[in-house]
Wavefront OBJ file of the C-alpha trace (Angstrom):
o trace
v 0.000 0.000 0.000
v 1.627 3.423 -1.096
v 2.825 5.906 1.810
v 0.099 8.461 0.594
v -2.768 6.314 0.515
v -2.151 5.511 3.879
v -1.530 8.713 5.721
v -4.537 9.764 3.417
v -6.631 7.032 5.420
v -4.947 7.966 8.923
v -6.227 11.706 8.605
v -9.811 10.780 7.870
v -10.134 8.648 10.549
v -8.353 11.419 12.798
v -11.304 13.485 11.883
v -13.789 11.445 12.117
v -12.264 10.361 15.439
v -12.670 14.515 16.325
v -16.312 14.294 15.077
v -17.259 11.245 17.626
v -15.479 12.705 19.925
v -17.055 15.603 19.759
v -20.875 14.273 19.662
v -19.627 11.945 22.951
v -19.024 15.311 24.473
v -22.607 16.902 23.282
v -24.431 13.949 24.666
v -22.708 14.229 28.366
v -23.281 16.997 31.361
v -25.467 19.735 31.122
v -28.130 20.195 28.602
v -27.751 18.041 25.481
v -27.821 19.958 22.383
v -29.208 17.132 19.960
v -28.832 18.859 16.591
v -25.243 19.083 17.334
v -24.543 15.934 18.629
v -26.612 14.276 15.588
v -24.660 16.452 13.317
v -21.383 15.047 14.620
v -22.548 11.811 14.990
v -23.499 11.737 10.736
v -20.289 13.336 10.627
v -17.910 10.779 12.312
v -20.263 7.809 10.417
v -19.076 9.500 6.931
v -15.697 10.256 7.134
v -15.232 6.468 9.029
v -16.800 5.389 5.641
v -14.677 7.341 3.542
v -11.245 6.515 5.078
v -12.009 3.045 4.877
v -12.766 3.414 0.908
v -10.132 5.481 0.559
v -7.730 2.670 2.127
v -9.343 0.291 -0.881
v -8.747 3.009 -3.053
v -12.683 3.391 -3.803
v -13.748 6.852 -5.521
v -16.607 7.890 -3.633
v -17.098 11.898 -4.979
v -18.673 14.700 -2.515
v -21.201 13.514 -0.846
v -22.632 12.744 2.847
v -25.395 10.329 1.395
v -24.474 7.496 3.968
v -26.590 4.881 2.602
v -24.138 5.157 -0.511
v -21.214 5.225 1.342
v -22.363 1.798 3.337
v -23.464 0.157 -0.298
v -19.812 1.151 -2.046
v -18.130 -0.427 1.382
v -20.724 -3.623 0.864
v -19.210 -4.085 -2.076
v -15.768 -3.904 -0.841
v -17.030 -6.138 2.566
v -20.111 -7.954 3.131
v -19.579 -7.642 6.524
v -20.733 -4.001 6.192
v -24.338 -5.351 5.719
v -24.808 -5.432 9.432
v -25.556 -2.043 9.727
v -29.674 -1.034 9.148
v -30.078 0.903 5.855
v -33.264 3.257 7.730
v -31.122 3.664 10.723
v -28.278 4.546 9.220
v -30.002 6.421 6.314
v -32.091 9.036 8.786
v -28.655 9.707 9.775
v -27.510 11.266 6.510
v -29.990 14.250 6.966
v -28.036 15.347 9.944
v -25.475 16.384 7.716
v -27.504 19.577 6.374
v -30.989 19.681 7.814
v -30.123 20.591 11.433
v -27.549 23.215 10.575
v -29.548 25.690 8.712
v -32.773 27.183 10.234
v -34.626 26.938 6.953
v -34.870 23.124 7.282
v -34.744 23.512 11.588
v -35.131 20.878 12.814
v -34.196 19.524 16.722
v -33.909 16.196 17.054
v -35.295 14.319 20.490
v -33.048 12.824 23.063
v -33.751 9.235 21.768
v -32.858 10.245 18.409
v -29.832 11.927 19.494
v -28.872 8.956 21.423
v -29.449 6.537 18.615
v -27.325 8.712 16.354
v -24.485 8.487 18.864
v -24.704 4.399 19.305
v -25.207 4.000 15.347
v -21.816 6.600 14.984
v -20.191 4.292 17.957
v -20.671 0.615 16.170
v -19.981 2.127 13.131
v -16.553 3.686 14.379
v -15.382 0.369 16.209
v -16.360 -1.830 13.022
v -14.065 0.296 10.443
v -11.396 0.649 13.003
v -11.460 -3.285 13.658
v -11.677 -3.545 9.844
v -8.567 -1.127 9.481
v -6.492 -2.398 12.579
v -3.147 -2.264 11.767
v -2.334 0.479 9.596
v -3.703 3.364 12.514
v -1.267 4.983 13.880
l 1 2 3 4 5 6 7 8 9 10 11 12 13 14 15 16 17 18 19 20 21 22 23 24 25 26 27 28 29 30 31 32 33 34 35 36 37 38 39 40 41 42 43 44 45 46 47 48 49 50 51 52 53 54 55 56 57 58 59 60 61 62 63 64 65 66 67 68 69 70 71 72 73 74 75 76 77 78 79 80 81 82 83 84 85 86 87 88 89 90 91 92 93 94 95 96 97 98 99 100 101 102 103 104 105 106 107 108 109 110 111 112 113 114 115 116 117 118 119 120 121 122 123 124 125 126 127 128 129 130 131 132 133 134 135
């Protein structure tokens, strides 16, 4: 595997390490702001997604459709068909609708805690899946 590629890989999942952290944070003390924690949450789901494509050198484009970004990793791993297409695919609106007031929307505490454990198996599956090359 080529040096680039890999440090390539190594600085998504640093992000998308940032992003979990960040919604593990939201969804601690104090009042829970649950658009921001959901937005992380989509967050740290798609660029987990994207570093493990980018490992197997799989052009993905711009997008946060997550339901895309599971199907091109299916194809990669079958393994990847564990996670639940409506689950994950609610998810994907977190990436614009609750950051702009035109499309305002607040998700509940449930949802922000199902956004959180969906962004948590997801992050410990690619990690397993790219153990090894993390530094």
């Amino acid at each position: 595997m080529k040096r680039e590629v890999i440090e390539l890989v190594n600085k998504w999942l640093m992000k998308a390490e940032r992003d979990f952290k960040t919604a593990e944070k939201l969804m601690g003390v104090g009042e829970i702001i649950t658009d921001t924690a959901c937005f992380h949450a989509q967050q740290s789901i798609e660029k987990y997604l994207k570093a493990f494509l980018i490992y197997h050198q799989i052009p993905f484009g711009r997008t946060h459709d997550l339901i895309f970004l599971v199907q091109k990793c299916k194809d990669v791993d079958k393994d990847f068909e564990k996670f639940n297409i409506p689950k994950v695919d609610k998810l994907t609106d977190y990436a614009v609708e609750v950051r702009y007031p035109n499309e305002f929307y607040i998700p509940t505490l449930e949802e922000a805690r199902e956004s959180y454990q969906i962004a948590k198996e997801i992050r410990d599956f690619v990690k397993d899946k790219l153990e090894g090359i993390l530094e």
